[in-house]
N, C-alpha and C positions, 0 to 999 in steps of 0.2 A: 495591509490586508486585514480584514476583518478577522475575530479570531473565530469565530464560526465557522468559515470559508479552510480558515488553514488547518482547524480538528480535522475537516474533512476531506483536504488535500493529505493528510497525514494518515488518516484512515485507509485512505485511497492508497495510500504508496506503500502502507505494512499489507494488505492484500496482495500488490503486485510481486511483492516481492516472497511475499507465500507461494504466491502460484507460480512464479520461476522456480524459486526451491522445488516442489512437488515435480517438477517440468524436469527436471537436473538427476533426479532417482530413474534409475537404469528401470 
């Protein structure tokens, strides 16, 4: 994979995983 592509598959998956957390708060 280009490493361009994967900064921003990697970008892409610490957002996702912020906005579970946020999702996860009562």
């Amino acid at each position: 994979l280009p490493a361009g592509l994967f900064d921003s598959l990697t970008q892409l998956n610490l957002l996702v995983l912020e906005r579970n957390q946020l999702q996860a708060l009562p």
